[in-house]
Every structure is written in structure tokens, then in C-alpha cells.
N, C-alpha and C positions, 0 to 999 in steps of 0.2 A: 160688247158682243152683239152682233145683227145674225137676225135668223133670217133664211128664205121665208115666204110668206107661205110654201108648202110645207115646212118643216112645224113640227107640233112639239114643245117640250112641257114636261110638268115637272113638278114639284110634288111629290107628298113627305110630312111629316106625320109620324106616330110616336101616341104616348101609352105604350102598352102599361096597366098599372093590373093588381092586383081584383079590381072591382069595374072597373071600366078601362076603357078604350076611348082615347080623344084622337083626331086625325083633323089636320090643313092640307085642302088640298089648293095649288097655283099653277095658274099656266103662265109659262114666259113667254111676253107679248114679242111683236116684230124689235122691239128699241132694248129685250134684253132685261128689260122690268118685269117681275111678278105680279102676277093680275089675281087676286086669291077667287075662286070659284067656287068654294065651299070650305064648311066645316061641321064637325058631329059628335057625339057622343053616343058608345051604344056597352050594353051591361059585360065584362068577362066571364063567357061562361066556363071556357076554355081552361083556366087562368089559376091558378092556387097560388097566394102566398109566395107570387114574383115568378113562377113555375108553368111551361107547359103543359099542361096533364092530359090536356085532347085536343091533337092537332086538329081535329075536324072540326071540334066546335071552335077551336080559337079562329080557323079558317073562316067560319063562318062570320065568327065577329066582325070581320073584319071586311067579308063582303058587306054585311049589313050597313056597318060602318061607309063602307066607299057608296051604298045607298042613300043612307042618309047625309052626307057632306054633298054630296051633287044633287038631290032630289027634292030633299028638304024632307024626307018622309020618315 
């Protein structure tokens, strides 16, 4: 698979768990290989025993998360 050299694709993986939050993020280069650009780990606050319990705070995890996998912070 070849991409234009305008076209941008990613990849994210998440491992939503009980107590934390891990995330891979990769961009697919021009030749169609994954180029990994980050990764992170940040706390569940959201999260109870495999369960939703506050979309906002899981939201939040999860920006933090995509903060920390690209920023390193």
C-alpha cells in the first residue's frame, strides 16, 4: 500500500485497564510501514473495575494520554 505524500495516516492502539491507560501511537510512512511516534501511560480515573463511570474524566485520560505519547510530558 503507497500513500500520497499529502495524505497522513495513524494508527492508535489503546489498552483501557482498570487502573491505568497505555496507548501506541504510529504514523504510516509513504512505503505503507508504521513509523511508531509515541507512547504513554497515564492513571484511570474515569475507569472502575473494567467500567465507565465518568465519561469526562475517562475523556480526559485519554487526552492526557495522547499528551503524553506525543509530547513526552
Amino acid at each position: 500500500m503507497f500513500l500520497s505524500q499529502k495524505t497522513k495516516s495513524y494508527i492508535t492502539v489503546l489498552d483501557i485497564g482498570t487502573s491505568k491507560i497505555c496507548g501506541l501511537m504510529a504514523h504510516i510512512g509513504a512505503d505503507g510501514n508504521p513509523e511508531g511516534i509515541g507512547v504513554g501511560h497515564a492513571p484511570a480515573k474515569g475507569i472502575k473495575a473494567g467500567v465507565v463511570v465518568d465519561l469526562e474524566k475517562a475523556t480526559e485520560d485519554g487526552i492526557r494520554l495522547n499528551e503524553i505519547a506525543i509530547l513526552g510530558t
